[in-house]
PLY file of the C-alpha trace (Angstrom):
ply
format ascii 1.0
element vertex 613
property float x
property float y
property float z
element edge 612
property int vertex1
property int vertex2
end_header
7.64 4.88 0.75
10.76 7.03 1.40
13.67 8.86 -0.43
17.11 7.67 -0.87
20.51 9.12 -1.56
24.01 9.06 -1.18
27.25 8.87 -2.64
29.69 5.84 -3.77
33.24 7.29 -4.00
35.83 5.15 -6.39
38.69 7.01 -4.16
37.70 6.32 -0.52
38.26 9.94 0.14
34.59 11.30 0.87
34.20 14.41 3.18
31.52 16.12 4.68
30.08 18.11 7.45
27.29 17.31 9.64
25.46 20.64 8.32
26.09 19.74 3.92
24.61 16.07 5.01
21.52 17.70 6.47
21.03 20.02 3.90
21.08 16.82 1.32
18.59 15.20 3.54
16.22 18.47 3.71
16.26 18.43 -0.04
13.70 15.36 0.21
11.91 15.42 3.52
8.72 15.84 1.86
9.13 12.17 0.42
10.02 10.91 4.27
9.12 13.66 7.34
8.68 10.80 9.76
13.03 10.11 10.13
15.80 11.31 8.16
19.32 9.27 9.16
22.49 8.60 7.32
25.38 6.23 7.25
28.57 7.71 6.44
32.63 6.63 6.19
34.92 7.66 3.79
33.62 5.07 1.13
29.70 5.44 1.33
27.47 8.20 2.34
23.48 6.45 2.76
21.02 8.93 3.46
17.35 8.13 4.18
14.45 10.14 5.05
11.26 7.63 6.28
7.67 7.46 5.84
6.75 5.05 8.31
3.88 3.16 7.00
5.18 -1.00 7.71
6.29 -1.80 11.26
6.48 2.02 12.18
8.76 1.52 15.61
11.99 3.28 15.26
13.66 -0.51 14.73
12.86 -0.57 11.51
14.61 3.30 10.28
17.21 3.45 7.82
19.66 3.40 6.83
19.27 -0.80 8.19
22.22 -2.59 8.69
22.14 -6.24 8.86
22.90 -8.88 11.57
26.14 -9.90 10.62
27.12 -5.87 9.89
28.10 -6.72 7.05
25.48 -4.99 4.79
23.98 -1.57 5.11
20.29 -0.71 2.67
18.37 2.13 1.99
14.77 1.35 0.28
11.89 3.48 -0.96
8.88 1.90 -1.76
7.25 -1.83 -0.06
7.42 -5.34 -0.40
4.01 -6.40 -0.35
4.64 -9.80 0.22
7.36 -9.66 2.61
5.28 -11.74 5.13
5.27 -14.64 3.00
9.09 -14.20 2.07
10.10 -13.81 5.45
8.29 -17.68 6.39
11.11 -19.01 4.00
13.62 -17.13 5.74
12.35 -17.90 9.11
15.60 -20.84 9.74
18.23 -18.66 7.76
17.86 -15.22 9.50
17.18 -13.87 12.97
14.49 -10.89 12.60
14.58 -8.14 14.85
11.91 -6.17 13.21
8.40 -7.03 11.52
9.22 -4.74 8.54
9.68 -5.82 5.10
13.05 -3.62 5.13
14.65 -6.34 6.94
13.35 -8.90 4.19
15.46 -7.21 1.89
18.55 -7.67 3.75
17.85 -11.02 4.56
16.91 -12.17 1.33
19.84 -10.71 -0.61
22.33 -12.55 1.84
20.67 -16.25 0.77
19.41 -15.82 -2.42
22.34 -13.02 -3.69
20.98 -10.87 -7.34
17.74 -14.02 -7.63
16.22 -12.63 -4.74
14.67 -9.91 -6.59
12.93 -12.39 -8.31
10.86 -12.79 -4.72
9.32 -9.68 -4.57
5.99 -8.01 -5.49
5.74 -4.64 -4.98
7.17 -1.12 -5.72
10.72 -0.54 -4.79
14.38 1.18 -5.71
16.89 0.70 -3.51
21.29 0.38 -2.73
22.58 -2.04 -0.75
26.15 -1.55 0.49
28.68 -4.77 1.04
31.03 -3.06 3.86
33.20 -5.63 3.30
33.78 -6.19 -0.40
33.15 -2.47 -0.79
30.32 -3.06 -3.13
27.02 -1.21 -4.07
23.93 -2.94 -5.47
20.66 -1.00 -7.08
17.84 -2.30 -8.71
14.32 -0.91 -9.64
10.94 -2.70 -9.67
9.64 -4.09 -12.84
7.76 -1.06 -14.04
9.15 1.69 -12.72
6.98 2.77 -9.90
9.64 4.05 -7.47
12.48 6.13 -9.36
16.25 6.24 -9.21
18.50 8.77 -10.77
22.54 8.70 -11.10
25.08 11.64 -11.51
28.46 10.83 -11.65
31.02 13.76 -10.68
34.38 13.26 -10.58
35.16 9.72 -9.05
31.88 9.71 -7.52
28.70 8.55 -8.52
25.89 10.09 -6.67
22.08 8.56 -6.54
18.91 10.09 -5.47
14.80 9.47 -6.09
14.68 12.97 -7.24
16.73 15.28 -9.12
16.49 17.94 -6.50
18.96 16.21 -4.62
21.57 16.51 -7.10
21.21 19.86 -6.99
21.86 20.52 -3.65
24.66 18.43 -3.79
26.54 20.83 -6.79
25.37 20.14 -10.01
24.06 22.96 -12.15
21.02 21.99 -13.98
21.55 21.78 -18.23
19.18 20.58 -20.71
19.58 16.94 -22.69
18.60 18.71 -25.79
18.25 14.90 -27.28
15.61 13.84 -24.29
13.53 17.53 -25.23
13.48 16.33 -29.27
11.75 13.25 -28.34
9.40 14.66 -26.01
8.47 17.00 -28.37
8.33 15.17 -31.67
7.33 12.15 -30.22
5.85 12.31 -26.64
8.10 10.50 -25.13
9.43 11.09 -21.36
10.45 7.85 -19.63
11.56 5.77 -22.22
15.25 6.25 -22.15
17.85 5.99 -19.63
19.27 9.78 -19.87
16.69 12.59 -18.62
15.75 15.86 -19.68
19.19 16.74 -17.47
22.06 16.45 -19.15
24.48 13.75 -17.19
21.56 12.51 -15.26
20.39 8.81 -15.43
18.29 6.75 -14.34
17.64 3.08 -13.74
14.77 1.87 -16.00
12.17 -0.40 -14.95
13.39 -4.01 -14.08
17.39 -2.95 -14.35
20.03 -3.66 -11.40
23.31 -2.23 -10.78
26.71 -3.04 -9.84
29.44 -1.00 -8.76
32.64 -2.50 -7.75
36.28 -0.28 -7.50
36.78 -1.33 -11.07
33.50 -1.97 -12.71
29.72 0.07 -13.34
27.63 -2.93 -15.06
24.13 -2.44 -15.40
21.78 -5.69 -16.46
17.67 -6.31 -17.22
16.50 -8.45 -14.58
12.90 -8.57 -15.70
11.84 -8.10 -19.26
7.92 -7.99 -19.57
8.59 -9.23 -23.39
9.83 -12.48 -22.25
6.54 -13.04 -20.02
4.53 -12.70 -22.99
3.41 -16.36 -24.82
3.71 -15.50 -28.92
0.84 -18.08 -28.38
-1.41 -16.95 -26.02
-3.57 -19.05 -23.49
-6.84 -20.15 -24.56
-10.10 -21.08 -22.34
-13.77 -20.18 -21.85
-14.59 -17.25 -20.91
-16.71 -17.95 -17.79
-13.10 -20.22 -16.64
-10.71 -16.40 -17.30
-13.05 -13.83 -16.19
-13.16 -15.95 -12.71
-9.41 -16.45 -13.01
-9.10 -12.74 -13.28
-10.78 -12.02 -10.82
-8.29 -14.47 -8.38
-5.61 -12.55 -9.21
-7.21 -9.21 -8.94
-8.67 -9.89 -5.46
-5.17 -11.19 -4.23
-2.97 -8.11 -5.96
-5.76 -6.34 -4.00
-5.43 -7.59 -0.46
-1.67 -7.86 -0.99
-1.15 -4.18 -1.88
-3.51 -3.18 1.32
-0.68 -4.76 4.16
0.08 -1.78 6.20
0.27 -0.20 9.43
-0.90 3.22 8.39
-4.26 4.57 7.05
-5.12 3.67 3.49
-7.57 5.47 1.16
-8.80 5.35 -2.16
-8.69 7.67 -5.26
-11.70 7.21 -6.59
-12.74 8.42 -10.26
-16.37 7.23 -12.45
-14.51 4.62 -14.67
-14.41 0.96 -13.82
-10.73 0.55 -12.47
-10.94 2.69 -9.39
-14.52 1.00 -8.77
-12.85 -2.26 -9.60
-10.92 -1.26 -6.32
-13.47 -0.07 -4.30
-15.51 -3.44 -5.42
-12.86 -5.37 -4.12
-11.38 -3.65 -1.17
-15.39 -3.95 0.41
-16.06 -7.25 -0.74
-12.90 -8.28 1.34
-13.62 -5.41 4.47
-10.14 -4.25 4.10
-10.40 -0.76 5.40
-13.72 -1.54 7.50
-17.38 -0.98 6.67
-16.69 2.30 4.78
-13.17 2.76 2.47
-12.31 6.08 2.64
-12.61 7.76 -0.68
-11.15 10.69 -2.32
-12.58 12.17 -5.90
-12.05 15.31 -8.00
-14.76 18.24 -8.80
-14.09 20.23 -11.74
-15.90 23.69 -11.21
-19.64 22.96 -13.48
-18.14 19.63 -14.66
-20.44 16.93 -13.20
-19.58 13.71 -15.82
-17.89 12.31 -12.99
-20.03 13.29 -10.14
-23.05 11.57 -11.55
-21.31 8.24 -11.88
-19.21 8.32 -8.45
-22.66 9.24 -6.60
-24.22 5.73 -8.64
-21.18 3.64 -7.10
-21.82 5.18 -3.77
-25.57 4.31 -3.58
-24.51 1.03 -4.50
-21.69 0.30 -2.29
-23.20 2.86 0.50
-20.12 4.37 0.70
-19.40 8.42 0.82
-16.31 9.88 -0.87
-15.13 13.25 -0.07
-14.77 15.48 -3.28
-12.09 17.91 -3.83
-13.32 21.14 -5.54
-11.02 22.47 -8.84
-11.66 25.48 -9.77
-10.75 27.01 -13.12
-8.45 29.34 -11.18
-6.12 26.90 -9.92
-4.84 25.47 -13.21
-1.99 27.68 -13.81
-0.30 27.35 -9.88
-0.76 23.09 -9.51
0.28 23.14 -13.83
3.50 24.81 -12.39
3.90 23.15 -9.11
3.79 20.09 -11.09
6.46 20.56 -13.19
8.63 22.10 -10.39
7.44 18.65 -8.25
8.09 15.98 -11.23
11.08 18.14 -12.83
10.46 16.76 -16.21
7.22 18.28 -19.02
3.59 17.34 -17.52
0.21 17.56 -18.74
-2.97 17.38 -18.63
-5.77 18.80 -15.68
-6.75 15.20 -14.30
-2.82 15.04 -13.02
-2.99 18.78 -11.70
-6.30 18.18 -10.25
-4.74 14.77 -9.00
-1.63 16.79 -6.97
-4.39 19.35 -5.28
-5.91 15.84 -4.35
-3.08 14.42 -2.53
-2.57 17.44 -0.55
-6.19 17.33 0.81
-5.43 13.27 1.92
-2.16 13.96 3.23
-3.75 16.77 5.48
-6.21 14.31 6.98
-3.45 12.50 8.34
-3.69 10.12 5.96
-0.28 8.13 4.75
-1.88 5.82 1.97
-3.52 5.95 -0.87
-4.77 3.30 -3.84
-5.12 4.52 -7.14
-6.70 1.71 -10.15
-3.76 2.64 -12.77
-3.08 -0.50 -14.84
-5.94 -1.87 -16.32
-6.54 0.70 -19.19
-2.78 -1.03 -20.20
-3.05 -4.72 -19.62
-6.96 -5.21 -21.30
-7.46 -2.90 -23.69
-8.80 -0.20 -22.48
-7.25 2.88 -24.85
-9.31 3.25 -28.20
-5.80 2.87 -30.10
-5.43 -0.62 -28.45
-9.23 -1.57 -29.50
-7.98 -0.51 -33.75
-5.16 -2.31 -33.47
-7.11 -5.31 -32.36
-9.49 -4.19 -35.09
-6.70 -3.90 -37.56
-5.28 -7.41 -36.57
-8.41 -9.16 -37.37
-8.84 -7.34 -41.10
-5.66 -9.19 -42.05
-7.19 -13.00 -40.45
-10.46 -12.73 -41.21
-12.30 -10.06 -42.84
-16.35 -11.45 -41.75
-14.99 -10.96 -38.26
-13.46 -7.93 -38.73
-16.57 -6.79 -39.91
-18.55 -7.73 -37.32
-16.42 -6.14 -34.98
-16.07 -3.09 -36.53
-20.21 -2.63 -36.37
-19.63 -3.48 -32.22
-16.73 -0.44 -32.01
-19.11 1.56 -33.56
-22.20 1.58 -31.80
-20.09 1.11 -28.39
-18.41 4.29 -29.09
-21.08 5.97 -30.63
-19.12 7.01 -33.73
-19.61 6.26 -37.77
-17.89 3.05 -39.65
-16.45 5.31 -41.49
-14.65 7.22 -38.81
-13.60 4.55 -37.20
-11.68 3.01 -40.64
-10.38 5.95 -41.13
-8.66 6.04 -37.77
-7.40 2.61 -38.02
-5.66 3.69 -41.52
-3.96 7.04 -39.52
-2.88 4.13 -37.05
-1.02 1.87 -39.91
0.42 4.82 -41.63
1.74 6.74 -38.06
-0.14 9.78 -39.03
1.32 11.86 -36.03
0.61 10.07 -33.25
2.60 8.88 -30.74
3.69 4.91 -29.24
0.75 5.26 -27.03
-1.87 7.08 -29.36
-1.18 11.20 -28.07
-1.95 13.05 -31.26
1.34 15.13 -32.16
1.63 18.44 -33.74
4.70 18.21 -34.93
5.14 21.06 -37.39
5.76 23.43 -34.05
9.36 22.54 -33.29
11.90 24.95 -34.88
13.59 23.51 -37.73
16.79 25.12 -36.22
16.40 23.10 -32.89
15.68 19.71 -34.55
18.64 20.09 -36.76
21.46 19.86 -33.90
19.45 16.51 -32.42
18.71 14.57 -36.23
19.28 11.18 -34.16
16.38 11.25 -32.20
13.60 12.57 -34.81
13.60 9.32 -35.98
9.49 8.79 -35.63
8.91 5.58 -34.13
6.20 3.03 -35.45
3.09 1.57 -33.19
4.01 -1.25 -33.12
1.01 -3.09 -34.89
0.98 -6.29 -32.67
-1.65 -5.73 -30.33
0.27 -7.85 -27.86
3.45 -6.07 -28.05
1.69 -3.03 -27.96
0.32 -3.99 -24.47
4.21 -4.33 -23.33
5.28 -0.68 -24.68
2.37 0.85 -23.41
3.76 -0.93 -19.70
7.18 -0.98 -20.16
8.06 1.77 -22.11
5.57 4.40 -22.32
2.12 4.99 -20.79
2.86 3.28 -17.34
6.50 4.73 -17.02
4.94 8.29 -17.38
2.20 7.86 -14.75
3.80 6.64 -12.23
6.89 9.25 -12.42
3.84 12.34 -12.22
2.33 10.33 -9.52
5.17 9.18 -7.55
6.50 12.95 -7.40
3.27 14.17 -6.93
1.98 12.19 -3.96
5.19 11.83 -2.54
5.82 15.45 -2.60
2.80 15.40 -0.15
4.25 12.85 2.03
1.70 10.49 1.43
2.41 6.95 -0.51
0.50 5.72 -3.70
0.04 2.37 -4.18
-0.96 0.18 -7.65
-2.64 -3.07 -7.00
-3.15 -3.82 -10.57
0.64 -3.09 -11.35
1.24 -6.46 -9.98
3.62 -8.66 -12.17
1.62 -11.96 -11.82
-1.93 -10.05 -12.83
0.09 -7.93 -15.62
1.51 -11.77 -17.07
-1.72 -13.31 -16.64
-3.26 -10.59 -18.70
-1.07 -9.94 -21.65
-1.25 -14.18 -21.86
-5.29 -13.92 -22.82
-6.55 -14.51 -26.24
-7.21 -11.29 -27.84
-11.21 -11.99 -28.00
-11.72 -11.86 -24.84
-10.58 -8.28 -24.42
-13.16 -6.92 -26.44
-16.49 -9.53 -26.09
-19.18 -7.51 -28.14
-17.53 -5.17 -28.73
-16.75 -3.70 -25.30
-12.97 -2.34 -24.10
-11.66 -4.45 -20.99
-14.31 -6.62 -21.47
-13.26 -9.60 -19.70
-12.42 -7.39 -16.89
-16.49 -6.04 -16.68
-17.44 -9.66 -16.76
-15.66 -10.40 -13.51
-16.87 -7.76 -12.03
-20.62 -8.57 -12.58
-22.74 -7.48 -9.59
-20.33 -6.05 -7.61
-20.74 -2.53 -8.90
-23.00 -0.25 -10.58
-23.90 -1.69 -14.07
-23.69 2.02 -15.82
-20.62 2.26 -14.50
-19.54 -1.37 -15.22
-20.13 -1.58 -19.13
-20.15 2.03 -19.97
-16.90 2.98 -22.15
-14.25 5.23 -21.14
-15.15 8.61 -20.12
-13.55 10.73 -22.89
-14.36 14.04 -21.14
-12.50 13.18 -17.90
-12.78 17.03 -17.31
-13.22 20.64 -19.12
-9.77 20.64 -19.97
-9.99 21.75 -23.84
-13.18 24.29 -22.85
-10.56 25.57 -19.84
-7.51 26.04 -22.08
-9.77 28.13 -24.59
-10.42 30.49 -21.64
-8.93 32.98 -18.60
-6.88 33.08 -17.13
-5.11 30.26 -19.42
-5.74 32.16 -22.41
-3.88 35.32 -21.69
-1.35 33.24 -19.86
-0.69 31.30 -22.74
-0.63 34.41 -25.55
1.62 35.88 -23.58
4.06 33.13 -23.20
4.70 32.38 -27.16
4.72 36.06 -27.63
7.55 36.48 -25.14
10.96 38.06 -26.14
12.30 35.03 -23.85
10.14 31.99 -25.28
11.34 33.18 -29.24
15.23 33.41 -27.87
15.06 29.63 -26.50
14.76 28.81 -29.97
12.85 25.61 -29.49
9.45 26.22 -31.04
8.43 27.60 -34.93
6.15 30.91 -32.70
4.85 31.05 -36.45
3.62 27.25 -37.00
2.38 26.95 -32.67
0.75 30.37 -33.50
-0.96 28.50 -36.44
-2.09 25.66 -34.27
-2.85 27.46 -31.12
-5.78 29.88 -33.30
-7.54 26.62 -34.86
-7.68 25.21 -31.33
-9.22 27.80 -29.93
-11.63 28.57 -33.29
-12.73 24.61 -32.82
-10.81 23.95 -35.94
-8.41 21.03 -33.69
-9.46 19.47 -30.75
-5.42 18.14 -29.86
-4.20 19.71 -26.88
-1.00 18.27 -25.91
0.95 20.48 -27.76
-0.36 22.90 -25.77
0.91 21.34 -22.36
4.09 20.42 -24.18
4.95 24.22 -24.89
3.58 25.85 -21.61
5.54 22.80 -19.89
8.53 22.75 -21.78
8.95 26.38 -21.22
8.03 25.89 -17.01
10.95 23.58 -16.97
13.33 25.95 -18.74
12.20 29.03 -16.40
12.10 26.64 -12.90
15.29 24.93 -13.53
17.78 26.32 -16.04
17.12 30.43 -15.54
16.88 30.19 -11.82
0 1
1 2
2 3
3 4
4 5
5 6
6 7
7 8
8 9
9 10
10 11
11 12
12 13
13 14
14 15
15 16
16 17
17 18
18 19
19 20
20 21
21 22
22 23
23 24
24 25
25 26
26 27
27 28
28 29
29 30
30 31
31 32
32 33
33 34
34 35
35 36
36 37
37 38
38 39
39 40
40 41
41 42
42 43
43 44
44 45
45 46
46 47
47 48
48 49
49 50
50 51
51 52
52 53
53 54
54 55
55 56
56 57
57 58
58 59
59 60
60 61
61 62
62 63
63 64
64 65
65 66
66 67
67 68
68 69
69 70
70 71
71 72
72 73
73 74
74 75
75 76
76 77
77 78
78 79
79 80
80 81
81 82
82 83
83 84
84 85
85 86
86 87
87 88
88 89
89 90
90 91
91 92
92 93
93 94
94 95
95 96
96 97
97 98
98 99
99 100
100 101
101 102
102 103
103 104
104 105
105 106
106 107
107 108
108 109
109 110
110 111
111 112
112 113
113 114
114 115
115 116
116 117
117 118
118 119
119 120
120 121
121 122
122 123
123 124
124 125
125 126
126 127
127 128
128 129
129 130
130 131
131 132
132 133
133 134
134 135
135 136
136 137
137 138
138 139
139 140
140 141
141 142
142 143
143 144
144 145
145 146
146 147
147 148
148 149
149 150
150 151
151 152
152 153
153 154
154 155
155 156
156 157
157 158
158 159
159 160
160 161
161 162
162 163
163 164
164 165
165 166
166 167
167 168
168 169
169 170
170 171
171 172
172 173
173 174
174 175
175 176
176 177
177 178
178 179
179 180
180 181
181 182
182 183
183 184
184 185
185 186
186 187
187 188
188 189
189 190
190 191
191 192
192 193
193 194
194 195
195 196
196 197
197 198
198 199
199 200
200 201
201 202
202 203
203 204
204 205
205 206
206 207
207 208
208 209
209 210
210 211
211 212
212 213
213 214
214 215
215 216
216 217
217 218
218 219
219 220
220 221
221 222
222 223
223 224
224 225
225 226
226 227
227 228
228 229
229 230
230 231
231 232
232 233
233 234
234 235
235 236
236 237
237 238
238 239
239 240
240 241
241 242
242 243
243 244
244 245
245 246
246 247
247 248
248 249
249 250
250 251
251 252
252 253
253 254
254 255
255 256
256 257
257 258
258 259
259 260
260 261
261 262
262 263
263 264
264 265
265 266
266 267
267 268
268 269
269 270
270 271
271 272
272 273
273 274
274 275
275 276
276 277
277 278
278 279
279 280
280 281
281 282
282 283
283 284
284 285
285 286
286 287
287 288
288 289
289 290
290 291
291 292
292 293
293 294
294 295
295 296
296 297
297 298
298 299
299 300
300 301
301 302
302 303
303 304
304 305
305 306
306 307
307 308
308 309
309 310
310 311
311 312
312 313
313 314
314 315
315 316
316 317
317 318
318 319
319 320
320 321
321 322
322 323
323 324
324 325
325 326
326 327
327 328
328 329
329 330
330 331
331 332
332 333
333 334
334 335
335 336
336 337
337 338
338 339
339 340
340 341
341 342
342 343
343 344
344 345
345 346
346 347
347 348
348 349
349 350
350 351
351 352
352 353
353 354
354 355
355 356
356 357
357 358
358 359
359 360
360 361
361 362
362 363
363 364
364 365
365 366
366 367
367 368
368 369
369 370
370 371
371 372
372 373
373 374
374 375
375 376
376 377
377 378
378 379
379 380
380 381
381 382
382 383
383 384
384 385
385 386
386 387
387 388
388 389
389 390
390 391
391 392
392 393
393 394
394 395
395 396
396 397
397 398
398 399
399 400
400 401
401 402
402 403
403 404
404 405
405 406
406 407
407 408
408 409
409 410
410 411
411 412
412 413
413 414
414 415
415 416
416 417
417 418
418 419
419 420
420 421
421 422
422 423
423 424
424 425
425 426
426 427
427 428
428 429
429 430
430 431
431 432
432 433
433 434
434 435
435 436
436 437
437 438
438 439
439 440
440 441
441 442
442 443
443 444
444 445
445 446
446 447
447 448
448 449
449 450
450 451
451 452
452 453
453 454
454 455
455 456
456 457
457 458
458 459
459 460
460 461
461 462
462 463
463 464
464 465
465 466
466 467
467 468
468 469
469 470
470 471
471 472
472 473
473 474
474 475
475 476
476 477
477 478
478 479
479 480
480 481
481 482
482 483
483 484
484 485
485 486
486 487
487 488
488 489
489 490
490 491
491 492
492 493
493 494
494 495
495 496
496 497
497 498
498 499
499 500
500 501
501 502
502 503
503 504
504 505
505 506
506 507
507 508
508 509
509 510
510 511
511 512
512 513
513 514
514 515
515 516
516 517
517 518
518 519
519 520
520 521
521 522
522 523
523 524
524 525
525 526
526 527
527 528
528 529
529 530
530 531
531 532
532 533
533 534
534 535
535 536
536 537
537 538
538 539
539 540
540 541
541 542
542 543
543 544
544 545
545 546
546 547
547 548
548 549
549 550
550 551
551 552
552 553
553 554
554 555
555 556
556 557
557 558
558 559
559 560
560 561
561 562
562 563
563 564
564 565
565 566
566 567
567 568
568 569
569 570
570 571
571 572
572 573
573 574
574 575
575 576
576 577
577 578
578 579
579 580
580 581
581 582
582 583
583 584
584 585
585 586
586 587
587 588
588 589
589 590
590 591
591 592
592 593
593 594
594 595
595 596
596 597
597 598
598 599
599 600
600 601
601 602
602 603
603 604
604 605
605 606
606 607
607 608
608 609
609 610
610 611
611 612
């Protein structure tokens, strides 16, 4: 994984010194501190910095230019099966390198814009025709390596972080339209403008081209049209060993590399699902080195990591959080993903990555993906509930008694969630309760267009494919792709492979959620290769003492005296009267929704970091 940049100029006329070019590539060293390079003439500037983790010999640095010289690419991210790509190429082009840059390059020139088609993995990247004077971008399918766009003048700058831009002359405004969807809806990664006004961004499975007379910008991949409106039927005992195929090879595929891979290892089933998977196979030797999060007198976690390391023998080395950090990694997040953040698992997550980076470790796996493509949120489990009250009501209630006593939570309760659901009660696309009442009236006035709530969509299938391609997924892996890469260290998401994600959202709706269990299917394959409390035990809902940690110091004070500052009232953005309001019942245990909570202390982070600076 890497950073890119550069700059395509419509006039030809580009200028710059050796010290402005450096300065651009300092901006993102922390994403690539093992080269930095550039490629410059009066059409193109390229600039790369490298994190060597494939063929690390100094053949393989970018910016790459092909054989024929014709073609110059810089890439962020990997081609996981570039091996097997390159064995079709093997007559067509002469390899100089064993990397999987070089795959790029070579597919491109015999298979032209179908080549993407090809790849698995994570990747954004420009090549540059030198001789048609041409640029071509495209993103990976769902958005796990980012690209951003400014255009200035004739020129249309590109970068995998914002910071770049910055450096490069544009002064940082808000999209006042992005900010009234985050905060009325939760939304962050769903558009293609940013919370920076006249910054864009590819979205997941887009391409671009850029010719002297033409911007055109196209879907190559569309998750929707993967997705059979009749979905595949079978025995069980025939998918979960299917499954598990596919699993084991997205696996092995995403563990190719030259450098030292860990794991991030939590209590829940996913990351064990790795763990399971990388020992069965021996890909990092005997013992996988593991990484897992301590919340200071929080041991939920602890208890069932220490179970899956009796039973794999393994050790993992825990990172201690203490209450005291919150506030610094809460705002060190949100200077490191430039957008609104939340939550303590993804601050506890970047104090994480800097303790595997320091061990000289380049690598790391992480088990997002599965919670998406089976089932695994409680809002995908009522919709599936909701489903079968309109097909068949016995069923319905036979599953409704299983969701129940699984969760450990009344009939009642749980009908009376599934009604919120149908009516949109405040919640968001992906189930976030919203407190909505807390925007200024004055604020949501100048942005009416994009108040328009938007519906869950109540087909459980289609649900699946907004929760990947549209909301859940894109906003992990922009928080972890800053985070870890601001650490120089590469994530990597095994079970964001296209074929598994396909495979999954094809399954008959059952056989997510056998008696009554989430991701059920997925804790069938995965019989006796972990712990069994950890294999059918539901999702941890207390992931950590975040609620018990925002009710006390130092966030407390830190947070009273925010929405009581003369600064936070003149922004404008918030009704101080209404958050007031719904900050005192969550701390008198009259609410238990927090995200408004990171949405204001964010929101206002971003304002302070990047637009009064």
């Amino acid at each position: 994984m890497c950073a890119i940049s550069g700059i395509i100029s419509r006039n030809g006329d580009l200028t710059f010194s050796n010290e402005t070019i450096h300065k651009m590539l300092d901006s993102q060293k922390h994403r690539g501190p093992d080269h930095s390079n550039f490629f410059f003439n009066k059409k193109v500037l390229l600039l790369h910095n490298r994190l060597s983790i494939i063929d690390i010999d100094k053949r393989s640095n970018q910016p790459f230019i092909s054989n024929c010289k014709n073609y110059v690419l810089v890439f962020n991210g990997e081609i996981y099966n570039y091996i097997e790509i390159k064995k079709k190429l093997s007559n067509f082009y002469d390899f100089k390198t064993k990397s999987d840059t070089e795959v790029i390059i070579a597919a491109y020139k015999k298979w032209g814009i179908n080549f993407l088609n090809e790849l698995y993995g994570a990747f954004a990247f420009c090549i540059y025709d030198l001789k048609k004077k041409q640029a071509f971008f495209a993103r990976d399918r769902f958005g796990q390596k980012p690209i951003f766009f400014w255009k200035n003048n004739n020129n249309l700058y590109f970068s995998s972080e914002i910071k770049y831009f910055i450096v490069a002359g544009y002064k940082p405004e808000p999209n006042y339209d992005i900010w009234n969807s985050y905060l009325s809806d939760g939304d962050t990664d769903n558009f293609r403008n940013t919370f920076f006004k006249n910054i864009f961004q590819l979205l997941p499975g887009e391409f671009l081209e850029i010719t002297d007379s033409n911007l055109k910008i196209n879907n190559w991949y569309k998750l929707i049209d993967k997705v059979d409106s009749r979905p595949n039927t079978g025995k069980i005992s025939v998918i979960k060993n299917e499954l598990f195929e596919i699993l084991n090879e997205s696996v092995k595929l995403n563990c190719r590399s030259d450098a030292k891979i860990s794991i991030s290892l939590s209590g829940g089933l996913d990351s064990n699902t790795l763990v399971a998977i990388s020992k069965r196979n021996n890909l990092h030797g005997d013992i996988p080195k593991c990484f897992s999060v301590l919340f200071e007198n929080f041991t939920t976690e602890k208890k069932l990591i220490e179970k899956n390391e009796k039973f794999h023998l393994i050790k993992t080395n825990f990172i201690n959080f203490f209450k005291k950090d919150l506030l610094k990694e809460m705002k060190d997040l949100v200077k490191i993903t430039e957008s609104p953040t939340g939550g303590l698992m993804n601050c506890a997550l970047n104090k994480l990555y800097k303790h595997v980076s320091d061990g000289n470790i380049k690598v790391i796996l992480d088990g997002t993906g599965l919670d998406e493509i089976l089932g695994g949120y409680e809002v995908s489990h009522l919709l599936f509930l909701n489903e079968l009250k309109n097909l068949n009501i016995e069923k319905y209630n036979y599953n409704l008694k299983l969701f129940s006593n699984f969760y450990k939570i009344s009939i009642t309760s749980v009908e009376k969630k599934i009604k919120n659901l149908k009516k949109n009660t405040f919640h968001s696309i992906d189930g976030y309760q919203l407190t909505k009442p807390i925007i200024s009236s004055d604020f949501q006035k100048k942005n009416l267009d994009f108040l328009k709530q938007k519906k869950i969509n109540l087909n459980f299938h289609k649900h699946l494919v907004d929760l990947v391609q549209y909301s859940k997924i894109p906003r992990n892996n922009r928080l972890k792709d800053r985070a870890s890469m601001s650490n120089s260290l590469e994530l990597r998401l095994p079970f964001l492979e296209h074929k598994l994600i396909e495979y999954c959202l094809n399954l008959p709706k059952d056989v997510y959620f056998t008696e009554g269990r989430s991701k059920s299917i997925l804790r069938e394959s995965m019989k006796g290769l972990m712990e069994n409390k950890v294999r059918l035990s539901p999702k941890i809902s207390q992931q950590s003492p975040q609620n018990k940690w925002l009710k006390e110091e130092p966030f407390r004070t830190y947070f009273n005296d925010l929405i009581n500052s003369k600064k936070f009232k003149e922004r404008g953005i918030f009704d101080v009267k209404n958050l007031k309001n719904a900050w005192n019942k969550f701390l008198s245990n009259q609410s238990e929704t927090s995200f408004f909570i990171w949405q204001v202390s964010s929101t206002e982070q971003w304002f302070e970091t990047f637009i009064d600076k």
